[in-house]
Backbone bond lengths (Angstrom), bond angles and torsions (degrees), N, CA, C in turn:
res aa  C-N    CA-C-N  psi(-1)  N-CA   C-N-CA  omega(-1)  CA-C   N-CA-C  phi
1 X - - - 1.469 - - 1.520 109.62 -
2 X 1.431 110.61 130.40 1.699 97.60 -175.97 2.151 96.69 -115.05
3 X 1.098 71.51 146.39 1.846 91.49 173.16 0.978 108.90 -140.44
4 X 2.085 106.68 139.96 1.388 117.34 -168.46 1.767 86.50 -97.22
5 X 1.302 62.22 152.66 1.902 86.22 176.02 1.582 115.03 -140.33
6 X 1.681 118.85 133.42 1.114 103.59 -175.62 1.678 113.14 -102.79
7 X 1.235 120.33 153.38 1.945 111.47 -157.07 1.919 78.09 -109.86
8 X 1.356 90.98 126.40 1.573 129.94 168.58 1.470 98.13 85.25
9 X 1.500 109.17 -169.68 1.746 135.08 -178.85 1.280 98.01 -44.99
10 X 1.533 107.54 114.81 1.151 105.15 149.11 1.796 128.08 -63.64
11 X 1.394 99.41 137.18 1.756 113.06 -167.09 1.675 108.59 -89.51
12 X 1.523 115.08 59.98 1.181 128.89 -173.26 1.574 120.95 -134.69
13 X 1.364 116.98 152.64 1.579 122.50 -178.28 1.382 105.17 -103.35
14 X 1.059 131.31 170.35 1.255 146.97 179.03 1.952 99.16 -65.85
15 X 1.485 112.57 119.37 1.307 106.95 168.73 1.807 95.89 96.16
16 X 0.754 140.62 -0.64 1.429 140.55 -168.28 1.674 105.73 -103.72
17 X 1.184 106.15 65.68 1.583 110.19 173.52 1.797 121.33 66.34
18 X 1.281 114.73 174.52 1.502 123.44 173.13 1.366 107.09 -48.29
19 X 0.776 132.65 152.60 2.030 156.42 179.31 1.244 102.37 -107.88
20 X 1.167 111.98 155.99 1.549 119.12 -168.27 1.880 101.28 -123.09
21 X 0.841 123.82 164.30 1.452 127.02 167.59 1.672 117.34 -70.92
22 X 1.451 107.67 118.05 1.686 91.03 174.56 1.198 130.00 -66.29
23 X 1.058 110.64 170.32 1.498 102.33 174.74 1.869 117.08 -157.59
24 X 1.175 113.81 128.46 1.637 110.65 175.46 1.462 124.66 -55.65
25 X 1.088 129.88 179.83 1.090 138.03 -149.00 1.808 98.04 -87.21
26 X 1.400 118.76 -47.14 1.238 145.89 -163.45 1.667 112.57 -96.03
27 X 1.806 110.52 9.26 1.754 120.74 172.50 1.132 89.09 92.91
28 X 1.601 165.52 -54.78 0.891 139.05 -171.51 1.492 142.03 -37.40
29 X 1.481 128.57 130.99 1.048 121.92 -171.59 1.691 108.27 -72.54
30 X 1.156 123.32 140.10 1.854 133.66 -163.99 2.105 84.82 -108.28
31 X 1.466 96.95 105.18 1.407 107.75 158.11 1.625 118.88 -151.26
32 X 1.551 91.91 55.66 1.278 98.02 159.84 1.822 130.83 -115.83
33 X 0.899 118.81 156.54 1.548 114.44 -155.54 1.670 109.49 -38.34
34 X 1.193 125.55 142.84 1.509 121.28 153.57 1.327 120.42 -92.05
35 X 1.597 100.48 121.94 1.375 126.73 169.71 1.729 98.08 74.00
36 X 1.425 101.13 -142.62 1.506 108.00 179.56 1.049 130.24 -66.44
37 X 1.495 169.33 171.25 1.376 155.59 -160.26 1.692 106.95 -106.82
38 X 1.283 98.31 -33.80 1.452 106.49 163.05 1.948 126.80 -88.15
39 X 1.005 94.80 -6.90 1.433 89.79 -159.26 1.823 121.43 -100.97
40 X 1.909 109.68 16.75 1.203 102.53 165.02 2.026 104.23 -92.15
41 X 1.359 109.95 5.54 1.200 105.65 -177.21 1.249 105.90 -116.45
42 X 1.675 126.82 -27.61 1.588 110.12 163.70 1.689 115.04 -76.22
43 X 1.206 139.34 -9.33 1.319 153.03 -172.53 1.664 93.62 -76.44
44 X 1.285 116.55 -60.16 1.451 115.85 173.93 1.579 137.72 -58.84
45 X 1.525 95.91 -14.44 1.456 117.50 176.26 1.965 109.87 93.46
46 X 1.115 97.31 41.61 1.942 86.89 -156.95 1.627 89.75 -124.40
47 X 1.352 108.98 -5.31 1.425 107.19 -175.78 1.761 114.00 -98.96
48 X 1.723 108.64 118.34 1.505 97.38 174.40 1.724 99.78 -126.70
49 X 1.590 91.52 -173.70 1.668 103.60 -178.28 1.313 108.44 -139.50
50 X 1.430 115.26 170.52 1.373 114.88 161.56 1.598 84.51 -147.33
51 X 2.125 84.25 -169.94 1.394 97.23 166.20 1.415 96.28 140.47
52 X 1.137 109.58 163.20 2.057 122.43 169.30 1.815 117.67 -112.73
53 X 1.393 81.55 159.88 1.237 107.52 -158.16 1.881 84.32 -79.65
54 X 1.704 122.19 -169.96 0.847 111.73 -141.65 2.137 97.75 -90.01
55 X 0.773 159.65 80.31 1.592 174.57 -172.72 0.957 129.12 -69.89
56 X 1.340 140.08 129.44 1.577 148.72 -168.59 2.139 81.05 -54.26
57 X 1.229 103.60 143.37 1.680 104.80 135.69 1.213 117.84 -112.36
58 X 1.354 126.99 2.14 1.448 123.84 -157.80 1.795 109.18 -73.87
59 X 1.666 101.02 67.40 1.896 98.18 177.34 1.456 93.77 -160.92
60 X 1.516 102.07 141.45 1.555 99.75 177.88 1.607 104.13 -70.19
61 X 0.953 138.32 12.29 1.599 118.89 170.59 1.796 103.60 -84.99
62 X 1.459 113.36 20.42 1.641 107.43 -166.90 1.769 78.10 -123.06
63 X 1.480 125.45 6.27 1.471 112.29 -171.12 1.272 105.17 -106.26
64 X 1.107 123.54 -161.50 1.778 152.63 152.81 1.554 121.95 -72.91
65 X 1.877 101.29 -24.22 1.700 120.54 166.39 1.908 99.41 -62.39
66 X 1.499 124.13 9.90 1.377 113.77 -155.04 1.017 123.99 -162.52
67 X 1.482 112.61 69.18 1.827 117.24 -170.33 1.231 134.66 -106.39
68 X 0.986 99.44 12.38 1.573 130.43 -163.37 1.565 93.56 -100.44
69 X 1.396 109.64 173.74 1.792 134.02 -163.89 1.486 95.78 -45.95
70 X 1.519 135.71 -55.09 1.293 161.69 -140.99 1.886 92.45 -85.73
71 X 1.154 120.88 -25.04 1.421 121.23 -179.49 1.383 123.08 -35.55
72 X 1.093 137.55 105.86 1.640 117.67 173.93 1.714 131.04 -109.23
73 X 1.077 95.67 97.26 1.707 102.33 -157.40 1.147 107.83 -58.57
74 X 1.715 129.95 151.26 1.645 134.74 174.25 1.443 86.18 -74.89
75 X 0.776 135.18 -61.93 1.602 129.26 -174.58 1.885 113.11 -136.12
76 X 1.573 93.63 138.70 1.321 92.79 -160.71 1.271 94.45 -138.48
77 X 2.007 126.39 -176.26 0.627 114.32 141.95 1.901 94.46 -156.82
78 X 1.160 109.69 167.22 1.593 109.42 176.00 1.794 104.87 -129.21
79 X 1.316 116.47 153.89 1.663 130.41 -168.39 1.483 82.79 -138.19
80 X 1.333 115.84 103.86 1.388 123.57 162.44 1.834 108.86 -70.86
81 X 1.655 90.25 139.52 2.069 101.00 178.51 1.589 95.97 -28.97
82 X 1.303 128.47 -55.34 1.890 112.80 -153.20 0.846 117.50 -96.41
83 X 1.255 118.82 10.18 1.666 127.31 163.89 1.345 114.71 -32.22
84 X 1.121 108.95 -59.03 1.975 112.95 -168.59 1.742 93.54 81.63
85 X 0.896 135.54 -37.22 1.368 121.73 178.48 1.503 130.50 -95.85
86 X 1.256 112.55 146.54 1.616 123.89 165.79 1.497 121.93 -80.94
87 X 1.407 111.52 107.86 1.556 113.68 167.52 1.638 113.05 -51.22
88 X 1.407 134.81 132.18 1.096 127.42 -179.78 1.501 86.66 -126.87
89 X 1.675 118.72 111.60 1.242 118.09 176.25 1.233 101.81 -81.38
90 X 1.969 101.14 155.95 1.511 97.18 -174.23 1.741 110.20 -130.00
91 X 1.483 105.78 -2.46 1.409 127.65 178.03 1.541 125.58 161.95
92 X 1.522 101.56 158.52 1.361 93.16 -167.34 2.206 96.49 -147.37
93 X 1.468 93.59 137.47 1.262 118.21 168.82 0.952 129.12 -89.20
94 X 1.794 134.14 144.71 1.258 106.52 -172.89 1.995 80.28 -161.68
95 X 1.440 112.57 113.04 1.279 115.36 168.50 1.560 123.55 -94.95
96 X 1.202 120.40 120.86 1.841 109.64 177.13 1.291 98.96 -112.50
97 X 1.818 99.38 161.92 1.401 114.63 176.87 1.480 91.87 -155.54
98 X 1.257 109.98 143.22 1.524 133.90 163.92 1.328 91.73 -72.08
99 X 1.407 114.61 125.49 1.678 125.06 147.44 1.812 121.63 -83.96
100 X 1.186 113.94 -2.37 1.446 122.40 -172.09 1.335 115.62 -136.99
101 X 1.703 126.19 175.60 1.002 107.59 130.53 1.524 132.06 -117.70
102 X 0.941 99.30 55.56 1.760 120.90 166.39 1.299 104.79 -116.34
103 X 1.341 139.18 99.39 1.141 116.82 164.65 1.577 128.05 -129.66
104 X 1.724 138.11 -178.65 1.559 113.46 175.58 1.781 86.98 -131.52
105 X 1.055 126.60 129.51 1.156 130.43 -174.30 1.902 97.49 -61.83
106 X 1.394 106.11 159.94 1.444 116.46 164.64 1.584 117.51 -83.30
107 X 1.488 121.18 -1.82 1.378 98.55 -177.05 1.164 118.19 97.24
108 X 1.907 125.13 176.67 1.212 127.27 168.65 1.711 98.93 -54.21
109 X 1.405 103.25 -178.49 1.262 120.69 177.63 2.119 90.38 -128.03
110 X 1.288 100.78 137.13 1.653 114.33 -174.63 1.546 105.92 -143.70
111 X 1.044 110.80 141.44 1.441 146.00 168.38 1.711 109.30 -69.01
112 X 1.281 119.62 137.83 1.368 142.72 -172.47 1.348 132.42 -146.30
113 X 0.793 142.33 109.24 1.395 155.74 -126.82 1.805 116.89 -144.55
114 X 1.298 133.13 102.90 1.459 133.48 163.15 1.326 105.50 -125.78
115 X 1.659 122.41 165.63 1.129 136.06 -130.93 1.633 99.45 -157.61
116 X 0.983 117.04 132.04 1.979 115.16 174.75 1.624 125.14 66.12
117 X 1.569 89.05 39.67 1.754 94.77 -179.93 1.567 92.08 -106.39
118 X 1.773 106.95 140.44 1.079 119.80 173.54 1.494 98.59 -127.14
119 X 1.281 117.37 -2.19 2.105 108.92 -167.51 1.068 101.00 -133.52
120 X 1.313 139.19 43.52 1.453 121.36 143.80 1.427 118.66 -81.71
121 X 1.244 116.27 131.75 1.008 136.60 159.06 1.698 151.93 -66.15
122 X 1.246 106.36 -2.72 0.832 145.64 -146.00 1.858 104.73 -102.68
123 X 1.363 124.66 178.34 1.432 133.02 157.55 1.426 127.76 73.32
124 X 1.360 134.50 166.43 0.903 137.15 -130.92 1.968 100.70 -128.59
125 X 1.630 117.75 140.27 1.279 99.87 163.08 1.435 130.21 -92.63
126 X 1.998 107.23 131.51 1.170 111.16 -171.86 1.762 119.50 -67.24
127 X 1.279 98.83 160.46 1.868 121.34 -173.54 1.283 99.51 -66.27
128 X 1.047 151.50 130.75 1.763 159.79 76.26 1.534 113.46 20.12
129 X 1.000 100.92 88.40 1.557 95.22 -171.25 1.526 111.94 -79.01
130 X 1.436 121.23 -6.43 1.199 138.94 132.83 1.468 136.47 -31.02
131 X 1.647 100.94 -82.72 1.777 111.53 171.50 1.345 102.55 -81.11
132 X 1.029 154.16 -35.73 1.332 149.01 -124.78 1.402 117.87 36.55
133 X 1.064 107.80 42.00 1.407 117.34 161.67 1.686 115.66 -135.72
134 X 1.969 98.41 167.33 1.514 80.61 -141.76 2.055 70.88 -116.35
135 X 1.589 88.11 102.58 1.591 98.27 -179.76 1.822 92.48 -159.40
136 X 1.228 143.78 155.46 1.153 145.18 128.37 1.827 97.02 150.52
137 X 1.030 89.11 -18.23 2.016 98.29 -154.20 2.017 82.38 -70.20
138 X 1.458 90.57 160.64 1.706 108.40 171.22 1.789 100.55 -106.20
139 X 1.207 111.62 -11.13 1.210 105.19 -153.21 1.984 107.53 -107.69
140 X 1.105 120.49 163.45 1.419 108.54 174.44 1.617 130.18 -112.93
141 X 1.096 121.61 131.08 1.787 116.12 -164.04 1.759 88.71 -85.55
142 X 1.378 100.46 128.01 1.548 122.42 -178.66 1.544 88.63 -93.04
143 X 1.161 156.56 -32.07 1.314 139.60 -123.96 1.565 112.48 -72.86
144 X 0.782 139.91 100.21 1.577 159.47 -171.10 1.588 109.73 66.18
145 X 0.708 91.21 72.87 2.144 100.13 -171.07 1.932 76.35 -158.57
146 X 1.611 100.07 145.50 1.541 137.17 178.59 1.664 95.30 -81.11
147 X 1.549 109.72 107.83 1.344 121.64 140.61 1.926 118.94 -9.41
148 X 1.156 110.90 -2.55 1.766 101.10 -169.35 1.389 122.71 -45.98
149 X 1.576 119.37 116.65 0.989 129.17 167.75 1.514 113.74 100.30
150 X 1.351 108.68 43.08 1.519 132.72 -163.28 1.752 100.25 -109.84
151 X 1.765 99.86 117.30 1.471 117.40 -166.40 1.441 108.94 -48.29
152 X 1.597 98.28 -57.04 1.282 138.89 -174.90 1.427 142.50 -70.06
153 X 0.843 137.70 90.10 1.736 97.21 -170.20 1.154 120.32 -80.89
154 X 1.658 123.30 172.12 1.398 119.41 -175.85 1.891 112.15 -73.68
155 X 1.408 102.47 155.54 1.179 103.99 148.98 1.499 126.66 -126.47
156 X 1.420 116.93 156.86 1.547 105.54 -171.00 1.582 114.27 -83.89
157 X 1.469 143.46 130.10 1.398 142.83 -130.02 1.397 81.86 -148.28
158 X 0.951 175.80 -40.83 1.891 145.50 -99.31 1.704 101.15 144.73
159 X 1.244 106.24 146.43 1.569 139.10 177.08 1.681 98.22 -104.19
160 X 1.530 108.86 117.00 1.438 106.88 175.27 1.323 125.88 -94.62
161 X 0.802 149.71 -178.51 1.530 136.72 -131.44 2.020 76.56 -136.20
162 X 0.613 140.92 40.11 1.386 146.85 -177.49 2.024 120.06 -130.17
163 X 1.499 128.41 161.38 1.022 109.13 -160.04 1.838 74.75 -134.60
164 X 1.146 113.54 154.28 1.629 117.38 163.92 1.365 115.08 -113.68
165 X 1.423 121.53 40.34 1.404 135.82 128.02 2.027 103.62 98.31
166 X 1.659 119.14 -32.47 1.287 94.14 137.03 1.334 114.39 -125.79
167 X 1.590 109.83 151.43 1.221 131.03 176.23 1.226 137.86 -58.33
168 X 1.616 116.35 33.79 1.084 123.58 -163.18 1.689 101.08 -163.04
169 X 1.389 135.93 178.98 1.319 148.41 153.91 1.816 118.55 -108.04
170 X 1.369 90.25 7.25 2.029 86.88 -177.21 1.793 90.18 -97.26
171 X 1.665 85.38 173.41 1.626 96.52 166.53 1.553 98.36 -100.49
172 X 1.234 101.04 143.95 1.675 126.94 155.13 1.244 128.70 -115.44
173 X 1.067 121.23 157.37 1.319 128.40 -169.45 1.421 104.22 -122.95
174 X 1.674 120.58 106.43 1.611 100.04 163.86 1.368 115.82 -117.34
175 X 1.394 126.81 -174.65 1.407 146.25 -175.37 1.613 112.60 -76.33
176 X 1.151 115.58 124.05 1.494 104.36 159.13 1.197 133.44 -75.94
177 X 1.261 129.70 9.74 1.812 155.31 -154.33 1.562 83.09 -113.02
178 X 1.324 111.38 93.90 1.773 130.81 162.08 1.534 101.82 88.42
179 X 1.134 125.59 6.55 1.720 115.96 -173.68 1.036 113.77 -54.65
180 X 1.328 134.59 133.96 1.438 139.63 168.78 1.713 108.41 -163.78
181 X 1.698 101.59 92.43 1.240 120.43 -161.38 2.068 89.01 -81.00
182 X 1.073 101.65 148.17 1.545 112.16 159.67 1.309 124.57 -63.15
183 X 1.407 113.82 144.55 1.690 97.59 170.84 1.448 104.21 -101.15
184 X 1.189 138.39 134.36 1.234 115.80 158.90 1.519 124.34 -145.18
185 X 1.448 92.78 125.97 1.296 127.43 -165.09 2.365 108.92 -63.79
186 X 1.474 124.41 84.20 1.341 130.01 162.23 1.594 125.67 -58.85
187 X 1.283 87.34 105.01 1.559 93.44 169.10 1.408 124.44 -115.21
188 X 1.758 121.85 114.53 1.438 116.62 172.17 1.286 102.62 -104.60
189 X 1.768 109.90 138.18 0.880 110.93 162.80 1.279 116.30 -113.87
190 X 1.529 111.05 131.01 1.398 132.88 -160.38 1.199 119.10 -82.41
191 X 1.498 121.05 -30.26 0.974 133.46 169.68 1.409 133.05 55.31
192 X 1.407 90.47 22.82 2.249 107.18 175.83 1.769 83.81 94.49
193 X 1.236 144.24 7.08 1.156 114.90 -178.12 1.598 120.99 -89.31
194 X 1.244 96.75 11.18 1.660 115.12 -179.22 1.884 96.03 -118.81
195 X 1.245 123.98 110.44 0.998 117.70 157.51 1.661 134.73 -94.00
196 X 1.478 153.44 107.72 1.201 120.84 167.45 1.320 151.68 -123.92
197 X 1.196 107.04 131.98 1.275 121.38 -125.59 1.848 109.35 -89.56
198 X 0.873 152.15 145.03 1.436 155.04 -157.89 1.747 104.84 -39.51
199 X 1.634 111.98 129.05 1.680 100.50 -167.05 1.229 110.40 84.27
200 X 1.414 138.01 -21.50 1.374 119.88 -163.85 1.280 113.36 -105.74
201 X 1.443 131.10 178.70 1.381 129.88 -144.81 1.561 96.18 -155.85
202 X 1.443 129.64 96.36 1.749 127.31 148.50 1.076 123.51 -70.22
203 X 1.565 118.08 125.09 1.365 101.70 172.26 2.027 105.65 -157.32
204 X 1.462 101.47 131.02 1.236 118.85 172.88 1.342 114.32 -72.53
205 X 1.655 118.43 136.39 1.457 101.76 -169.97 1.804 77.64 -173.22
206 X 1.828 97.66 136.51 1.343 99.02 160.93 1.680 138.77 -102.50
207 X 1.378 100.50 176.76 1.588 114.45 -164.90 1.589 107.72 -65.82
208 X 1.292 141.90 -60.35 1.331 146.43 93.76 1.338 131.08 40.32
209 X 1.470 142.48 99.32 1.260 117.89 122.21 1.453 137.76 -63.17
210 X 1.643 105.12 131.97 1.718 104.04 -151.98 1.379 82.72 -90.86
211 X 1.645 109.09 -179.45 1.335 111.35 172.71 1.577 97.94 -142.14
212 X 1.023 135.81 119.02 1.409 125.55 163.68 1.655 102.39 89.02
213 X 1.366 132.77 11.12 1.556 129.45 155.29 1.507 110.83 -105.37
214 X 1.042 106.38 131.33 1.182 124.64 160.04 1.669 127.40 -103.95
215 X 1.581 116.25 154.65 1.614 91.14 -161.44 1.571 83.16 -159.06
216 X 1.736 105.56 145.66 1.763 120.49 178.49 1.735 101.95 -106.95
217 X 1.220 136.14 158.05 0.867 136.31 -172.50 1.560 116.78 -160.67
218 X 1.317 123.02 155.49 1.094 145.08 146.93 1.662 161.29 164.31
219 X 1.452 118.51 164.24 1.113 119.38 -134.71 2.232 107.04 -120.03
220 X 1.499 91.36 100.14 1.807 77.11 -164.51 1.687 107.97 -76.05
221 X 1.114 132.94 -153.69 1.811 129.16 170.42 1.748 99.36 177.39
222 X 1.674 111.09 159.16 1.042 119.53 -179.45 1.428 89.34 -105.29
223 X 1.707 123.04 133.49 1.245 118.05 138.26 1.473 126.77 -80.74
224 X 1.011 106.36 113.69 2.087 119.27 154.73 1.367 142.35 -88.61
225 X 1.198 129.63 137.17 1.540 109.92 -169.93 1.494 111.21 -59.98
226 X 1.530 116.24 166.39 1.611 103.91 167.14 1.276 128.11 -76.41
């Protein structure tokens, strides 16, 4: 079977006829990503973010003890009913830090999920990963802001690929004589496998009430029409 292939960038605009197969210099077929992994969808303007700056979690409204209106997700996001669009999450950040040394870890980190909210009131407008400004999005960044006025309540759906910085749910007690706790910075990438869809509600929230961690976060997404 022969296939034409054209060797380097194709010299075309959006809408300008059939595309040809790339191809390297040496016959190889060229199918590796173009440009940045994010950036044929922030270039178009379809890419936003949310998330918080760095925040006590130490309250069960940041847990799974808390699904109700009062919920406060480490990272969230809400798709109001008239959106017309589907959030296609594409990853999510999540930084912890011990503020003490007394502390009770938060636990796994879990995924949460409600469905048919049109009245919350609540949340923040997401970043333009485009303008850098935080105007264009349909959708609202929950990330440490109270669920208020949530149809639904959450339920817990998924184990996130993320750590909330200690490895445990007890309190410990350590020494300040040499302390030098790690920071470490969790990244899942979601990779569209979380979709949400008009009405619906993502939200990260741990197993745990933490005591004394605090944690920054965030979560970017492609909007698409439905």
């Amino acid at each position: 079977m022969q296939v034409d292939k054209w060797i380097g960038p194709l010299p075309q605009a959006d809408g300008a006829g059939l595309g040809l197969v790339r191809g390297g210099r040496t016959g190889e077929f060229v199918i590796s990503d173009a440009h940045g992994r994010f950036q044929e969808a922030a270039t178009r303007g379809f890419l936003y973010s949310g998330g918080m700056t760095l925040t006590s979690i130490a309250n069960a409204t940041f847990s799974t003890a808390t699904l109700g209106a009062t919920a406060t997700p480490i990272v969230g996001v809400w798709n109001p009913l008239t959106s017309g669009k589907n959030l296609v999450v594409l990853q999510v950040k999540v930084a912890p830090v011990n503020t003490a040394l007394q502390t009770t870890g938060a636990g796994a980190l879990m995924w949460a999920t409600s469905t048919g909210n049109g009245a919350i009131s609540t949340g923040n407008s997401p970043l333009s990963r485009l303008t850098l400004l935080a105007a264009g999005s349909l959708a609202k960044d929950m990330s440490g802001v109270a669920l208020t006025g949530l149809t639904n309540n959450l339920v817990v759906r998924d184990a996130a690929a993320l750590g909330s910085g200690v490895i445990s749910n007890l309190s410990t007690l350590q020494t300040a004589a040499g302390l030098f706790p790690p920071m470490i910075v969790g990244v899942d990438n979601v990779d569209g496998s979380f979709i949400v869809p008009p009405g619906g509600v993502l939200a990260l929230l741990s197993t745990g009430t933490a005591v004394a961690i605090s944690a920054a976060s965030s979560i970017p997404w492609e909007e698409v029409a439905v």
